[in-house]
VOGU-3710 file (C-alpha; in Angstrom, 3 decimals, decimal comma):
1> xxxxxxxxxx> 0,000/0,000/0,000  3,203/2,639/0,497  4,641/2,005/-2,743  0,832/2,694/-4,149  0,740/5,860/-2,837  4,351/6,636/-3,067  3,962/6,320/-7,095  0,853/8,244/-7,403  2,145/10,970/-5,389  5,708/11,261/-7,015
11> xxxxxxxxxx> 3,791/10,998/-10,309  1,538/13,397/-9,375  4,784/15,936/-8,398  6,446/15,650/-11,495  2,867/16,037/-13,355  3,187/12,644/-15,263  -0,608/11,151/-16,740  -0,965/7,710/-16,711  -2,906/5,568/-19,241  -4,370/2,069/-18,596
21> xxxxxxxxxx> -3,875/-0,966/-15,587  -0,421/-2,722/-15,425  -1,513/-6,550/-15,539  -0,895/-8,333/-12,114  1,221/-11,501/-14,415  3,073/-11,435/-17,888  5,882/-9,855/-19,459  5,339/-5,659/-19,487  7,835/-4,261/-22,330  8,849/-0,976/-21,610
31> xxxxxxxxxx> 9,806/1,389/-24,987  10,740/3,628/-26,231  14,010/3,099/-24,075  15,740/5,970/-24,465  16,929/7,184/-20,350  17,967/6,178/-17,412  14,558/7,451/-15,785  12,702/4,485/-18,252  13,402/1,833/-15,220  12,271/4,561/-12,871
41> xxxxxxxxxx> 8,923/5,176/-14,536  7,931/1,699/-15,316  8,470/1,097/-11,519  6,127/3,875/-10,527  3,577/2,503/-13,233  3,478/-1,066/-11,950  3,385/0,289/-7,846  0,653/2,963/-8,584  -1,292/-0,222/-9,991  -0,171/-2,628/-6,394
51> xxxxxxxxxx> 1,912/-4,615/-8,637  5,366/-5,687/-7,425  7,272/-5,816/-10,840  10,842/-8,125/-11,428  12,588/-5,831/-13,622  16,118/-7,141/-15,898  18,203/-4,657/-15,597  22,363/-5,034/-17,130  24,238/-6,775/-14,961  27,209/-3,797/-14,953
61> xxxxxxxxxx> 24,826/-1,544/-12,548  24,044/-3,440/-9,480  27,530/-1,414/-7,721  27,338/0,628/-4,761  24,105/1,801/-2,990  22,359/1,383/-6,433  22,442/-2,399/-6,354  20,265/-2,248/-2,815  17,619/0,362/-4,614  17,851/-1,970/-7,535
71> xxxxxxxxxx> 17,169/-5,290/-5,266  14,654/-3,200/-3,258  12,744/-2,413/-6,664  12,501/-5,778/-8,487  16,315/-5,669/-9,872  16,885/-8,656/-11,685  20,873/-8,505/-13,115  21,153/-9,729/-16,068  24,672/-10,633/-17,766  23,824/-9,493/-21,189
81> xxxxxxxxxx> 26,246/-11,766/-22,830  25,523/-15,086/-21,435  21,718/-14,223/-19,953  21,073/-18,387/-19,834  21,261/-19,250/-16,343  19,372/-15,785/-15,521  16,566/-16,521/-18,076  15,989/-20,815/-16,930  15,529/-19,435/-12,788  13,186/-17,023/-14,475
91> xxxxxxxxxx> 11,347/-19,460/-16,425  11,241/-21,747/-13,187  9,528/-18,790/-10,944  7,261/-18,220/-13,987  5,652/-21,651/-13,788  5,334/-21,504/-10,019  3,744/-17,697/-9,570  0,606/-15,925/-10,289  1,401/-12,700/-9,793  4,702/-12,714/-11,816
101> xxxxxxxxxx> 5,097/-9,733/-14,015  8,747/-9,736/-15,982  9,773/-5,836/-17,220  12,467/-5,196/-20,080  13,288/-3,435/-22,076  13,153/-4,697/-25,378  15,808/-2,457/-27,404  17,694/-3,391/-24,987  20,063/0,064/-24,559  19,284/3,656/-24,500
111> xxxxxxxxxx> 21,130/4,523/-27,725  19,024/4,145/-30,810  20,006/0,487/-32,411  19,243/-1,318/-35,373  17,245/-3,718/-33,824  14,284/-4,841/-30,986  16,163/-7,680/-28,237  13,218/-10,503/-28,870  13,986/-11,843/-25,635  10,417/-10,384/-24,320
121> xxxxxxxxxx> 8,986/-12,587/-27,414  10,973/-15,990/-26,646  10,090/-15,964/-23,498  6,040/-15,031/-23,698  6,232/-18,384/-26,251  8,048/-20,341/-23,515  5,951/-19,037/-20,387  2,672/-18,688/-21,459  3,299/-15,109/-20,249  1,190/-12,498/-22,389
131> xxxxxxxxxx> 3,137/-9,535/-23,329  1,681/-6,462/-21,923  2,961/-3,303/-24,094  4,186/-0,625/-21,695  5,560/3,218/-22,661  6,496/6,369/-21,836  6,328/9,150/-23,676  7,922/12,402/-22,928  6,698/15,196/-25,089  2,813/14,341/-23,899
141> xxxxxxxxxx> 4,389/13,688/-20,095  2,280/10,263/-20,581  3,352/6,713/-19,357  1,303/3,722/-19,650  0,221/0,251/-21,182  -1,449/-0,234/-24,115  -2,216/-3,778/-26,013  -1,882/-7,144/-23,955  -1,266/-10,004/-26,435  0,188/-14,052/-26,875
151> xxxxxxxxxx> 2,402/-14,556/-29,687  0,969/-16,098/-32,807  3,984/-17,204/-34,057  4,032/-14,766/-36,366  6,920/-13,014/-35,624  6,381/-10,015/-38,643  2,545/-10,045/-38,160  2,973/-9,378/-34,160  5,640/-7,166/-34,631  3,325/-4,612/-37,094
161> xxxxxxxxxx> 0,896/-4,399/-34,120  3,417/-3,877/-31,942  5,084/-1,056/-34,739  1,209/0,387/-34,644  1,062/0,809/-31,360  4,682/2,521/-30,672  4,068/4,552/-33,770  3,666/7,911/-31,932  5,435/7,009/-28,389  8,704/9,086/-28,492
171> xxxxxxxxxx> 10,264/8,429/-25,279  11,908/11,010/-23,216  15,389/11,542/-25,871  13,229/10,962/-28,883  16,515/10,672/-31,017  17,445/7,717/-29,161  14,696/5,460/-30,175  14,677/2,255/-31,761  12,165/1,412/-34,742  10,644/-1,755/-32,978
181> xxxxxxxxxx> 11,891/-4,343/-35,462  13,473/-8,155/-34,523  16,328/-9,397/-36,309  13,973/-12,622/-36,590  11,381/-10,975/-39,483  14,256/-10,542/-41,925  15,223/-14,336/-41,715  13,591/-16,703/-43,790  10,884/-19,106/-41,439  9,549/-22,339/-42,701
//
């Protein structure tokens, strides 16, 4: 109930609107990714809605006093060049938890890239786990979460709704975003 009231009232200080109801299970992308404060925001979004998020967060950062505020918040570290053993205990707690809500970023770094991480799509196919589409966009001063869906299977044909729906959500360095595209819907499937 303190983080709930915590959110909304830092949210309220900095004059930030909020759009939709963070799901209380399921993997919650958060785009555009373009600042530090992205982590900070999607953590306010998922308290203000009582729900206690797991957030993967690079590995590289959990130094200091920031690694407690990171644990404290739903820090998961993630060792972006061999994520396996990170990504089977998260699979395990998956299976085993209701309220288990996974939040990543899916470009994956704050610089503007090529490509989308599809790490948030794998592992939606292998859970179960809907993908809930989180944002926050800084020109309107408007976080939220949009479209809940499951995988088809169609990687390009999910990844258009997904482009539809980030279409107009700039982030908070608009330069910095990423064009959500996978590297998977330029290889050849059957």
């Amino acid at each position: 109930m303190m983080r709930k009231a915590f959110a909304r009232l830092v949210l309220r200080l900095f004059r930030w609107r909020t759009v939709g109801h963070v799901p209380s299970s399921g993997i919650l992308v958060g785009a555009p990714h373009t600042s530090n404060w992205d982590w900070v925001a999607m953590v306010l979004l998922t308290w203000q809605d009582g729900v206690q998020p797991r957030v993967l967060i690079k590995r590289e950062l959990f130094r200091g006093p920031l690694a407690w505020v990171l644990h404290v918040t739903g820090g998961i570290p993630l060792d972006r060049k061999n994520p396996g053993e990170v990504v089977r205990a998260l699979l395990q707690q998956a299976k085993g938890d209701e309220t288990f809500l996974l939040v990543l970023a899916a470009e994956g770094t704050r610089k503007k890239a090529e490509y989308w991480k599809s790490g948030f799509y794998r592992l939606s196919q292998q859970t179960g786990l809907p993908i809930s589409l989180g944002y926050i966009d800084g020109q309107s001063r408007t976080m939220g979460v949009g479209p809940t869906f499951q995988p088809s299977g169609d990687v390009v044909a999910d990844m258009e709704m997904v482009r539809a729906f980030y279409a107009d959500k700039r982030g908070i360095h608009p330069d910095r975003r990423t064009e959500p595209l996978l590297r998977e819907e330029s290889r050849p499937t059957g």
